[in-house]
N, CA, C and O atoms as a GROMACS GRO file, in nm:
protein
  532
    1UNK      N    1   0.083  -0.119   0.000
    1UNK     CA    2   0.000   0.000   0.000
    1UNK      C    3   0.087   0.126   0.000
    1UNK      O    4   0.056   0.222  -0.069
    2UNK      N    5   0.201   0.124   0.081
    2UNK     CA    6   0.288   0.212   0.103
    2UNK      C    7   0.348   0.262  -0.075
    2UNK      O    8   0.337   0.366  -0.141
    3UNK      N    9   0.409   0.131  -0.101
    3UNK     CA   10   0.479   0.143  -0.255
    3UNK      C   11   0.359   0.242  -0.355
    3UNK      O   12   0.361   0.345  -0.422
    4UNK      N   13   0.291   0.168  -0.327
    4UNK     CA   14   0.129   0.278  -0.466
    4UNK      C   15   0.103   0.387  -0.409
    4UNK      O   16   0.089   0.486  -0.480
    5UNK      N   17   0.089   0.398  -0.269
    5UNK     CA   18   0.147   0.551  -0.275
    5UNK      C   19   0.219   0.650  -0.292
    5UNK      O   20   0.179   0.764  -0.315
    6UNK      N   21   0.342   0.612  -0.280
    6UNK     CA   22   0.484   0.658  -0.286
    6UNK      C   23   0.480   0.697  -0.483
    6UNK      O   24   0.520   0.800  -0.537
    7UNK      N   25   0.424   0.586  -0.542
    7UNK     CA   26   0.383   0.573  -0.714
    7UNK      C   27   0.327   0.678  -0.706
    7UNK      O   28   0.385   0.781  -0.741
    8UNK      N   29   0.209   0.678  -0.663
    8UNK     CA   30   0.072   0.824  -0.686
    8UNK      C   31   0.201   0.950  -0.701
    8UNK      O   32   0.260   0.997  -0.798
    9UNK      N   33   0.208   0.968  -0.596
    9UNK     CA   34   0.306   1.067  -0.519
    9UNK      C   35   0.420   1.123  -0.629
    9UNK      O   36   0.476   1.232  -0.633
   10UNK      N   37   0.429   1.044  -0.687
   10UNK     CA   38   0.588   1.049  -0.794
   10UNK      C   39   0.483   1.080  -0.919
   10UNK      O   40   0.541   1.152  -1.001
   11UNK      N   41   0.395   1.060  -0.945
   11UNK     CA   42   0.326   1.071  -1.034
   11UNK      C   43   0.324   1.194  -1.040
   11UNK      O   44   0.386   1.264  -1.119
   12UNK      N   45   0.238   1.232  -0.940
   12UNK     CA   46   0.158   1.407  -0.886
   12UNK      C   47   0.281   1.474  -0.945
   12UNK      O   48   0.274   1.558  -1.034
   13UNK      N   49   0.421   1.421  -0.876
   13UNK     CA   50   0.556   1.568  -0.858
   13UNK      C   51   0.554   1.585  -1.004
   13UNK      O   52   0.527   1.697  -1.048
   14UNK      N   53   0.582   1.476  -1.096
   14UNK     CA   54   0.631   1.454  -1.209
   14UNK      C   55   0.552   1.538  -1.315
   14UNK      O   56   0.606   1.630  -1.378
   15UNK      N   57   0.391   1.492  -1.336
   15UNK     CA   58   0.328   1.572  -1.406
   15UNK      C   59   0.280   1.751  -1.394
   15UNK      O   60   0.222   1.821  -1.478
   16UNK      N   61   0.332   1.786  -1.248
   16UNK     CA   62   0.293   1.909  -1.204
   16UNK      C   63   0.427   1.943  -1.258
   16UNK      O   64   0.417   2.049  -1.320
   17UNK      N   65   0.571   1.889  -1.261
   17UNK     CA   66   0.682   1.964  -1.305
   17UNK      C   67   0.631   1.985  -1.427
   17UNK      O   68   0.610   2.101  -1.463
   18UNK      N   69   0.610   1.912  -1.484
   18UNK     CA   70   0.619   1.935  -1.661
   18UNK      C   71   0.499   2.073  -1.686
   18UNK      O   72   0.505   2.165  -1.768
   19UNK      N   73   0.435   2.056  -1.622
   19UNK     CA   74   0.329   2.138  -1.653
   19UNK      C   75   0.338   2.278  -1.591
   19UNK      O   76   0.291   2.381  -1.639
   20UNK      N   77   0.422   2.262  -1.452
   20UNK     CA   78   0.517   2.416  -1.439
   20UNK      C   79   0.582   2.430  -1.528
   20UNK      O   80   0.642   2.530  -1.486
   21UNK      N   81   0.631   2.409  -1.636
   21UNK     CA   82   0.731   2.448  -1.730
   21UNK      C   83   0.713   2.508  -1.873
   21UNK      O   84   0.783   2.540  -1.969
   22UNK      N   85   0.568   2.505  -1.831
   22UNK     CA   86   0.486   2.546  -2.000
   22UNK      C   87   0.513   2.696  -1.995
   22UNK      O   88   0.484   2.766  -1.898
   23UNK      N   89   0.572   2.741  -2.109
   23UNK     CA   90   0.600   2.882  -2.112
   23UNK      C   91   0.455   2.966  -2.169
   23UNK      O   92   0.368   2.947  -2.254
   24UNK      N   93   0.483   3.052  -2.086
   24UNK     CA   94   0.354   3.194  -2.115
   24UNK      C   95   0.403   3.290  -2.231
   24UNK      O   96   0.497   3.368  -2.216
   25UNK      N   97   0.355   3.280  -2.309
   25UNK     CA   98   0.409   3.344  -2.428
   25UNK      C   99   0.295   3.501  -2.478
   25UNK      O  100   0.298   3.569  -2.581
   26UNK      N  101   0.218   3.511  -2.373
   26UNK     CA  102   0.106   3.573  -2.384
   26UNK      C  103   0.179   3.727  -2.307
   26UNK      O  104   0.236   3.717  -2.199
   27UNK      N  105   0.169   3.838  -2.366
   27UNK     CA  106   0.238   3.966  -2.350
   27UNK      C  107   0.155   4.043  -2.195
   27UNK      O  108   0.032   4.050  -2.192
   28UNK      N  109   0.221   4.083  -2.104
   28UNK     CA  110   0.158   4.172  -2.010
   28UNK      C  111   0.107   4.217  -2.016
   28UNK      O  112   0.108   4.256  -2.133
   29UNK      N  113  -0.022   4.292  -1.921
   29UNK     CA  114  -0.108   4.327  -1.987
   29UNK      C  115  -0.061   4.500  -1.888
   29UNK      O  116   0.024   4.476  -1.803
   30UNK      N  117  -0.101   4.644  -1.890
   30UNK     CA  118  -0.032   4.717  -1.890
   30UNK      C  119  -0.046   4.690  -1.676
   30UNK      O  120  -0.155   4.681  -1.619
   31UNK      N  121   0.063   4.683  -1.617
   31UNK     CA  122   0.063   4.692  -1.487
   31UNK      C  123   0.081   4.547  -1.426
   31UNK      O  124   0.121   4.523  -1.312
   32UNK      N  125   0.047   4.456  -1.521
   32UNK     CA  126   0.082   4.354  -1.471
   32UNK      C  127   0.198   4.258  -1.412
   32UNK      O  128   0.316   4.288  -1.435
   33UNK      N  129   0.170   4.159  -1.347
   33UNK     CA  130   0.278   4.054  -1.244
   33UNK      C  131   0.257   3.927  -1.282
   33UNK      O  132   0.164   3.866  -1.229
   34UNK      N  133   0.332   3.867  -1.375
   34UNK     CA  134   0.362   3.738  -1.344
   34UNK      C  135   0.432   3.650  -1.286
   34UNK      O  136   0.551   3.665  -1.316
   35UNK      N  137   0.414   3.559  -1.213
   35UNK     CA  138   0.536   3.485  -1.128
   35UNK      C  139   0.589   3.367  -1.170
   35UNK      O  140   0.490   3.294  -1.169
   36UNK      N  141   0.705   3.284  -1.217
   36UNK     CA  142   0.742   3.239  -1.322
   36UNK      C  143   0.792   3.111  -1.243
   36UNK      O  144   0.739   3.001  -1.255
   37UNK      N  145   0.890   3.136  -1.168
   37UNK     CA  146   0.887   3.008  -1.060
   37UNK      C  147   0.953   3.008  -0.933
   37UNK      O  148   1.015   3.113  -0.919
   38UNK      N  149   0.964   2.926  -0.832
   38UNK     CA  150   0.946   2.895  -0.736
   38UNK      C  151   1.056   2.814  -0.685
   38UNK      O  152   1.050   2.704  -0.740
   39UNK      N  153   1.157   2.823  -0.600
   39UNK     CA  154   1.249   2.725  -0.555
   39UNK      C  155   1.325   2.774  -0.407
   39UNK      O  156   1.345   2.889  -0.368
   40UNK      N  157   1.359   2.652  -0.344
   40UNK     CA  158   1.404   2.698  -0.210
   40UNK      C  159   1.531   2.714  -0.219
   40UNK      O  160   1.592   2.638  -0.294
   41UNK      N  161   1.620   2.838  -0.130
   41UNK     CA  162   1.717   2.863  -0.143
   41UNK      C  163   1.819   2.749  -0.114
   41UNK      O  164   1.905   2.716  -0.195
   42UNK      N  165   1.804   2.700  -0.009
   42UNK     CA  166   1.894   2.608   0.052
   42UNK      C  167   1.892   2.496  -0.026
   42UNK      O  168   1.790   2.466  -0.087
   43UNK      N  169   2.048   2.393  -0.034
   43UNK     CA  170   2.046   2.306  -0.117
   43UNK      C  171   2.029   2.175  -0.050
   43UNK      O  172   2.023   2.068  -0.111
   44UNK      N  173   2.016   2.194   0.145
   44UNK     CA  174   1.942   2.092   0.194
   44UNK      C  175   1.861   2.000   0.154
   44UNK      O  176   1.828   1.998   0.035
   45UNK      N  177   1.809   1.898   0.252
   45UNK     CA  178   1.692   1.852   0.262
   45UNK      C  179   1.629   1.924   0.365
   45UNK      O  180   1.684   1.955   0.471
   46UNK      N  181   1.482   1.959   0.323
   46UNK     CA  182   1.380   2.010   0.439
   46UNK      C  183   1.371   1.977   0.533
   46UNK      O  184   1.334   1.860   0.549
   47UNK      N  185   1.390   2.035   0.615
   47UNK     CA  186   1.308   1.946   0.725
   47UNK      C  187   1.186   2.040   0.792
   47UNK      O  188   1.186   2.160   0.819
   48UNK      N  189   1.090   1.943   0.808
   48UNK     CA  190   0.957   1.976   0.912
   48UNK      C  191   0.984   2.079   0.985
   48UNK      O  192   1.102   2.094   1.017
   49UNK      N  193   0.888   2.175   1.030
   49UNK     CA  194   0.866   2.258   1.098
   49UNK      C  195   0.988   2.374   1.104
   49UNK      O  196   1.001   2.470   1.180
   50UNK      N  197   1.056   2.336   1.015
   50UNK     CA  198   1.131   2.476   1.041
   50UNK      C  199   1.146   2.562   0.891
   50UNK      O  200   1.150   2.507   0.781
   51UNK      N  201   1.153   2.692   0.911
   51UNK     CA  202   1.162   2.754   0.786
   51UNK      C  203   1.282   2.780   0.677
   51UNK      O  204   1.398   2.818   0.692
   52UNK      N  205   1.232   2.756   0.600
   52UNK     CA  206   1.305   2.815   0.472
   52UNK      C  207   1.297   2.883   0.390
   52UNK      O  208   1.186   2.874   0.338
   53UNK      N  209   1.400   3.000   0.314
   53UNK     CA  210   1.385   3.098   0.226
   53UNK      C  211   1.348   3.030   0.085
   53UNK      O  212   1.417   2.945   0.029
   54UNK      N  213   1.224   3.083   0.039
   54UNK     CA  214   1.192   3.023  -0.130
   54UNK      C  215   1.214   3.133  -0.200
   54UNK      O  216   1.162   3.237  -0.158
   55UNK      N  217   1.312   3.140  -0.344
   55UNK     CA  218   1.289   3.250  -0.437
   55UNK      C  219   1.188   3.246  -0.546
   55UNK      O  220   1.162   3.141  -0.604
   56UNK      N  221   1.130   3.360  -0.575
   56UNK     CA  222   1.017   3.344  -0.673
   56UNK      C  223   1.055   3.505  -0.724
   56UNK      O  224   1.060   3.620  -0.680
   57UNK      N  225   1.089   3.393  -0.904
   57UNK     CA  226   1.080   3.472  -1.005
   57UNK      C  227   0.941   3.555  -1.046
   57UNK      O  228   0.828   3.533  -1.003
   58UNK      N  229   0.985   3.664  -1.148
   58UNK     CA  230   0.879   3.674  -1.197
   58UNK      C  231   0.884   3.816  -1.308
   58UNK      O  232   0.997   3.866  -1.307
   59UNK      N  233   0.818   3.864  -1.372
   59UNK     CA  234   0.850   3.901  -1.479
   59UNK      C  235   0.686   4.052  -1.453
   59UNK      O  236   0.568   4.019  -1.451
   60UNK      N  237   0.728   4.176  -1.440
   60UNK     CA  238   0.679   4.233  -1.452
   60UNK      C  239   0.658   4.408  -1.566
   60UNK      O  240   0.754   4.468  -1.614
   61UNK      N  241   0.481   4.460  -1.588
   61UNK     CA  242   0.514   4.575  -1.670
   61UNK      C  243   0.562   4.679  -1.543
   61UNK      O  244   0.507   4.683  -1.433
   62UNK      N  245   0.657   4.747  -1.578
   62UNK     CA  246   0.697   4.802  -1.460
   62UNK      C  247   0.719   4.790  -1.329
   62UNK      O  248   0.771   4.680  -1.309
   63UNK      N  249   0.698   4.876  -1.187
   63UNK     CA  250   0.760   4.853  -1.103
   63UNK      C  251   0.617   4.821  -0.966
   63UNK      O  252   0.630   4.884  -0.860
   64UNK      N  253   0.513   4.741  -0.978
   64UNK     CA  254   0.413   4.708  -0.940
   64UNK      C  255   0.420   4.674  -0.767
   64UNK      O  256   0.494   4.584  -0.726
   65UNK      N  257   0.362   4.730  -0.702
   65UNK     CA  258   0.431   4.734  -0.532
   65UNK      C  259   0.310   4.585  -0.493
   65UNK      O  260   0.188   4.574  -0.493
   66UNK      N  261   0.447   4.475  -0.456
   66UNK     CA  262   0.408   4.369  -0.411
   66UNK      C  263   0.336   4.382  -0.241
   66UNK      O  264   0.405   4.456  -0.171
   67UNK      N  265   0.225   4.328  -0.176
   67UNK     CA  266   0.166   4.381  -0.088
   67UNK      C  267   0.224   4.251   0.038
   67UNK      O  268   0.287   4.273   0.141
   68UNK      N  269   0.170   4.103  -0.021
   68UNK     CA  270   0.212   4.022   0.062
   68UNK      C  271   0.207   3.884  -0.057
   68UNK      O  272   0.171   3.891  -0.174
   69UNK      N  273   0.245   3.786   0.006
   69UNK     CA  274   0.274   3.648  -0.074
   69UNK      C  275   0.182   3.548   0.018
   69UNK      O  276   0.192   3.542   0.140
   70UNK      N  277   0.064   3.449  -0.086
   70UNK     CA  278  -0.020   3.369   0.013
   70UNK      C  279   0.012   3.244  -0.067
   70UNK      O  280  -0.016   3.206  -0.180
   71UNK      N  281   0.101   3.181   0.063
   71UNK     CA  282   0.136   3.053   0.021
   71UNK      C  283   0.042   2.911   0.097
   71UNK      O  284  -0.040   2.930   0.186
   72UNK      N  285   0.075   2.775   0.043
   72UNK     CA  286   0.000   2.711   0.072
   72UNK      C  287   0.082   2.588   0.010
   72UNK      O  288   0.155   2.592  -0.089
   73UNK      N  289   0.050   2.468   0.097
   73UNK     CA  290   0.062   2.332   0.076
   73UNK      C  291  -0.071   2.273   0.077
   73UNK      O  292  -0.179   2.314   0.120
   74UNK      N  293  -0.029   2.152   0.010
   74UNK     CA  294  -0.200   2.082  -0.019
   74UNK      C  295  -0.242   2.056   0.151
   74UNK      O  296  -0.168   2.027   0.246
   75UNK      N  297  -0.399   2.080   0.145
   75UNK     CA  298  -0.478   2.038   0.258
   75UNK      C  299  -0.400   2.128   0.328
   75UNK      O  300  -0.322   2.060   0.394
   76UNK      N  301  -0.376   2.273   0.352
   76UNK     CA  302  -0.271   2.371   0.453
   76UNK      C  303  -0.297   2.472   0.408
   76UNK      O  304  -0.248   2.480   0.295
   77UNK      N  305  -0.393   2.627   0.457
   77UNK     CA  306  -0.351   2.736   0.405
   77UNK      C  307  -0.492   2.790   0.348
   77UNK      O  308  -0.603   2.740   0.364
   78UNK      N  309  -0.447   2.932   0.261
   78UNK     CA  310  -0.328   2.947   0.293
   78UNK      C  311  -0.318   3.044   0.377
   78UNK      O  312  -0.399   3.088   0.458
   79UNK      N  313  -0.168   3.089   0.342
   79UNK     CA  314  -0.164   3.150   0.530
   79UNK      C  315  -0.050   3.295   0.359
   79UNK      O  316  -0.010   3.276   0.244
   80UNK      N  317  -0.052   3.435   0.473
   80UNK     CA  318   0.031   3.503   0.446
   80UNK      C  319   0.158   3.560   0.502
   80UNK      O  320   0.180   3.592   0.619
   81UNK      N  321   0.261   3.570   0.367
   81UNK     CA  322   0.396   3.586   0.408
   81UNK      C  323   0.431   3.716   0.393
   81UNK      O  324   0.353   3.780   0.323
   82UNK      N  325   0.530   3.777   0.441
   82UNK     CA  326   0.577   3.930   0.410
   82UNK      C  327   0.702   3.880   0.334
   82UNK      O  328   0.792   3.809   0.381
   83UNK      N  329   0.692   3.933   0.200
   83UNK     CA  330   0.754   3.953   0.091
   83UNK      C  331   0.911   4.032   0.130
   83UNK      O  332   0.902   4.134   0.198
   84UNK      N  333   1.018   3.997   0.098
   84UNK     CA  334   1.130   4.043   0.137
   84UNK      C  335   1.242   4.052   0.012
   84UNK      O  336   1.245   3.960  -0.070
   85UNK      N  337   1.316   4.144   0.003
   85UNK     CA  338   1.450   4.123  -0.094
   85UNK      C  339   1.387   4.114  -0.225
   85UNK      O  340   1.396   4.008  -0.288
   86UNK      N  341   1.296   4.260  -0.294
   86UNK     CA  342   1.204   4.253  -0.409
   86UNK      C  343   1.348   4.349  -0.511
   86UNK      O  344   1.404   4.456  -0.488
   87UNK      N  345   1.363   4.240  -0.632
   87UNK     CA  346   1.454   4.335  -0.730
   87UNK      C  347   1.350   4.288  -0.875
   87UNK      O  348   1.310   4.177  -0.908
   88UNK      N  349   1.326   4.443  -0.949
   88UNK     CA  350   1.283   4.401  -1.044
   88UNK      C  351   1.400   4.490  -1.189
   88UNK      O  352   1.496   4.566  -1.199
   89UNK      N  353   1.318   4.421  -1.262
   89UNK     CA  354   1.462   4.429  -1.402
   89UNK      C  355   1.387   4.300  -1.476
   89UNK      O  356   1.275   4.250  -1.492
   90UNK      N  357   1.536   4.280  -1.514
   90UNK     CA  358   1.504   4.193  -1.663
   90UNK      C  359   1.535   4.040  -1.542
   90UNK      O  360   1.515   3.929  -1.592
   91UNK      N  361   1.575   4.046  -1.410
   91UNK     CA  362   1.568   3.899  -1.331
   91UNK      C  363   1.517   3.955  -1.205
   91UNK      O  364   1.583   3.965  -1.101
   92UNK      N  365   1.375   3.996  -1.224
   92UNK     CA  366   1.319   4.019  -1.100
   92UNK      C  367   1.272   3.916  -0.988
   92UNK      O  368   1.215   3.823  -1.044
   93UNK      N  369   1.275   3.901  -0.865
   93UNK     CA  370   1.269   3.797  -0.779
   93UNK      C  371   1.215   3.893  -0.636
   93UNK      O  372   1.206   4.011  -0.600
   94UNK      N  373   1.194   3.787  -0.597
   94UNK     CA  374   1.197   3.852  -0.454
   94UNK      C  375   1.177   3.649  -0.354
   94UNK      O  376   1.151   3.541  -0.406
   95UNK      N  377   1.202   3.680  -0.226
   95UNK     CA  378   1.202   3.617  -0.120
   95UNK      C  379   1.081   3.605  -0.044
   95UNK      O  380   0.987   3.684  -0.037
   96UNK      N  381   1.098   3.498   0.010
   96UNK     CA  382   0.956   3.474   0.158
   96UNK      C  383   1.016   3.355   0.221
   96UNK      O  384   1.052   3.249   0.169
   97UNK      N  385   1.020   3.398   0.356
   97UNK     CA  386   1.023   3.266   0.428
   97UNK      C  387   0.918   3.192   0.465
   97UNK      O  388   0.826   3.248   0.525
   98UNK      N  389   0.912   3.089   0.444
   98UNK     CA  390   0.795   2.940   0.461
   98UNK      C  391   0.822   2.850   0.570
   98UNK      O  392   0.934   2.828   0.617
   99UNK      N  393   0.728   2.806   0.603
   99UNK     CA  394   0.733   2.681   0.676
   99UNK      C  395   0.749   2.558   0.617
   99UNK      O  396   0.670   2.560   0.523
  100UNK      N  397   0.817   2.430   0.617
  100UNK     CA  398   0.810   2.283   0.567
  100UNK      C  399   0.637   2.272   0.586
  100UNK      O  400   0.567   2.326   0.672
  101UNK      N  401   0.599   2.186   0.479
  101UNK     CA  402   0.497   2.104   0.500
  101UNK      C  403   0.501   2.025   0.590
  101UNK      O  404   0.607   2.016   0.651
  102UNK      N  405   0.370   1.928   0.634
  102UNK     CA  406   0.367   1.884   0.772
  102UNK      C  407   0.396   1.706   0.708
  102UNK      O  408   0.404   1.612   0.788
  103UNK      N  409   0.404   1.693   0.614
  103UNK     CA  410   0.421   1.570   0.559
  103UNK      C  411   0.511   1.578   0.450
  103UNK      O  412   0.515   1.683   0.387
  104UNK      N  413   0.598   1.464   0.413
  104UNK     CA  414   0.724   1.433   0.351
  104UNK      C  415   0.717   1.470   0.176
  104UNK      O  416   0.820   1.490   0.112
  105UNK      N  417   0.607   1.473   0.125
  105UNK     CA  418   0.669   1.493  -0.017
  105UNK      C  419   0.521   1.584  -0.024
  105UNK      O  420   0.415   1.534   0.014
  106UNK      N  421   0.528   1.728  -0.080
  106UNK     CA  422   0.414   1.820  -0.102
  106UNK      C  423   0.464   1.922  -0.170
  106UNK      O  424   0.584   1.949  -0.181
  107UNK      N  425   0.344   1.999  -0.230
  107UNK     CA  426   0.362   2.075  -0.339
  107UNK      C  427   0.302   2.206  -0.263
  107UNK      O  428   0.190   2.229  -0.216
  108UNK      N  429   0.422   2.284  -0.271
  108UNK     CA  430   0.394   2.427  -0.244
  108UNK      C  431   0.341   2.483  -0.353
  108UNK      O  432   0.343   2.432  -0.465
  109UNK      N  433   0.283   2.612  -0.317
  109UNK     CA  434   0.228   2.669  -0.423
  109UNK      C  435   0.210   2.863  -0.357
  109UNK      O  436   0.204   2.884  -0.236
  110UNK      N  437   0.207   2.923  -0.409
  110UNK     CA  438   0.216   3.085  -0.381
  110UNK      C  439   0.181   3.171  -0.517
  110UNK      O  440   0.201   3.156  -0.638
  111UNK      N  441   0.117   3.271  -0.430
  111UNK     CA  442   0.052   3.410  -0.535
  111UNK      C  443   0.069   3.538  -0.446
  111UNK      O  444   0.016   3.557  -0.337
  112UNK      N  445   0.121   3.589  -0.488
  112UNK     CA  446   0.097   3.790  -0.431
  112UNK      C  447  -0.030   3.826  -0.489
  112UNK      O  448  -0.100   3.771  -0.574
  113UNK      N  449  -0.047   3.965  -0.401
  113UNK     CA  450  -0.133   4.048  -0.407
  113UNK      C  451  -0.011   4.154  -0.403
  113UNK      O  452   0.090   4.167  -0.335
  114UNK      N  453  -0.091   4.249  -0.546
  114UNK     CA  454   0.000   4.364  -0.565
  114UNK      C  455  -0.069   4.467  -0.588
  114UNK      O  456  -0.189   4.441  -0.577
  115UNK      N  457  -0.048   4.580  -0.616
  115UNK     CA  458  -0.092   4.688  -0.680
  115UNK      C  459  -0.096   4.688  -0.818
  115UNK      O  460   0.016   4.675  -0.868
  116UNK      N  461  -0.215   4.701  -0.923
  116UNK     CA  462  -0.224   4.711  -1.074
  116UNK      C  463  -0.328   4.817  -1.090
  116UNK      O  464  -0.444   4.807  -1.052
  117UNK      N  465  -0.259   4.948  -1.168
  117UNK     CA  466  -0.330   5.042  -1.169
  117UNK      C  467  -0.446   5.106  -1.093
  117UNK      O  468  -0.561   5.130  -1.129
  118UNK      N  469  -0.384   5.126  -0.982
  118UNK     CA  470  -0.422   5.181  -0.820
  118UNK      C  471  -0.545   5.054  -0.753
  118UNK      O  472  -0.634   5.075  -0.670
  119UNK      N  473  -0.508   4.925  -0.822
  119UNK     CA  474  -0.621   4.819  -0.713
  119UNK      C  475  -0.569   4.677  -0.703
  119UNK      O  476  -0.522   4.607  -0.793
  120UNK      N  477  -0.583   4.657  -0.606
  120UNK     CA  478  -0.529   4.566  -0.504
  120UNK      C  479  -0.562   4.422  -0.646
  120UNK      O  480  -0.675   4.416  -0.694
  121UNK      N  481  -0.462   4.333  -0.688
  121UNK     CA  482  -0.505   4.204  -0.791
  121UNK      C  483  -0.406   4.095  -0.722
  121UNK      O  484  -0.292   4.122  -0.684
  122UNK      N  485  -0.452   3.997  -0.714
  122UNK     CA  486  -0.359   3.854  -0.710
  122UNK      C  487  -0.334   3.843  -0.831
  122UNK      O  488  -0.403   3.894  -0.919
  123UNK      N  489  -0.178   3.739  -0.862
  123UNK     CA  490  -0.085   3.737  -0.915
  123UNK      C  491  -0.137   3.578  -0.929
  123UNK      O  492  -0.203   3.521  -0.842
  124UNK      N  493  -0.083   3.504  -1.090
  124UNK     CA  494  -0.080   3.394  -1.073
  124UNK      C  495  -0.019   3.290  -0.982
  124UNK      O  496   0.084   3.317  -0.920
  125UNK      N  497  -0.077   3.173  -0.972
  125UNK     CA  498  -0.007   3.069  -0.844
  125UNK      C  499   0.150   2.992  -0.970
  125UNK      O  500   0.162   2.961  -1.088
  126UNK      N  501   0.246   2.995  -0.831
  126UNK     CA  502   0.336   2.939  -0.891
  126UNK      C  503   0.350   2.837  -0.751
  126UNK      O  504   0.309   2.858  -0.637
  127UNK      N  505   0.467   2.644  -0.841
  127UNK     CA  506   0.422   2.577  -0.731
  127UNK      C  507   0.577   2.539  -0.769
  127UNK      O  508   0.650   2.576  -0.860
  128UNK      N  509   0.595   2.443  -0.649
  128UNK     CA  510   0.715   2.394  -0.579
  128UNK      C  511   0.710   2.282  -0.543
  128UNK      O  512   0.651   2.269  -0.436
  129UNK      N  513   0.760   2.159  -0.605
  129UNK     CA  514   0.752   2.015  -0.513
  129UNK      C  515   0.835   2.022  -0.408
  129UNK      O  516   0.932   2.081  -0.457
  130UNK      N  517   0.868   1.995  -0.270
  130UNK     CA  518   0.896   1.976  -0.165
  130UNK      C  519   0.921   1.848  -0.136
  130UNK      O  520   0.823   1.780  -0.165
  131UNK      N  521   1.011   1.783  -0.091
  131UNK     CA  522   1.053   1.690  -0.043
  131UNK      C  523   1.115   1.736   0.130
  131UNK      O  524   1.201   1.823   0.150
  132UNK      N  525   1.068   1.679   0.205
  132UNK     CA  526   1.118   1.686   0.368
  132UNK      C  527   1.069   1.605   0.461
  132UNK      O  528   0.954   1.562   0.475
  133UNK      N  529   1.189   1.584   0.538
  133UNK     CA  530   1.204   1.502   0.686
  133UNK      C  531   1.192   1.542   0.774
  133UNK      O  532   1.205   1.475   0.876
   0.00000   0.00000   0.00000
């Protein structure tokens, strides 16, 4: 039972990578934020309950004031982060520290809320497979 789950599981990471990877070829629209992807700084393994810095790309029209980041693991959330270390340009990114998921292999996932032409919009979800002990 263990093994076909562990299968499912490898399944889920596998087809959600590929499908994070589909490029947006569709042009900004004027003020807009897209967030492109998602990865934890550290080259660790996770571990439970303690935090880690994730960077998240992203590609914006101009200089759009990020408000907060609402992240989430499956069945968790979501909960909000304060956005830290925002550079935009042609490799704009910024930081958030997270918590591990409460279980060993899960898919993060996160969206801002920003400013787009003076009103508050969420940002597409970008996701993260997670592996941690």
């Amino acid at each position: 039972m263990k093994s076909i789950l562990m299968g499912v599981l490898i399944s889920a990471a596998v087809l959600l990578g590929i499908s994070g990877c589909a490029t947006v070829t569709e042009p900004l629209g004027n003020g807009e934020l897209r967030l492109l992807k998602m990865q934890v700084s550290e080259r660790t393994m996770i571990r439970l309950g303690h935090s880690y810095k994730f960077n998240i790309s992203f590609e914006a029209d101009g200089n759009p004031e990020i408000i907060k980041a609402s992240c989430f693991c499956q069945n968790d959330g979501p909960h909000s982060y304060k956005v830290q270390d925002v550079t935009y340009g042609s490799e704009a990114n910024f930081s958030v520290y997270l918590y591990a998921c409460q279980s060993e292999a899960q898919v993060m996932k996160c969206a801002v809320d920003y400013v787009r032409n003076g009103k508050r919009t969420q940002s597409n979800f970008v996701s993260s497979v997670i592996s941690a002990f």
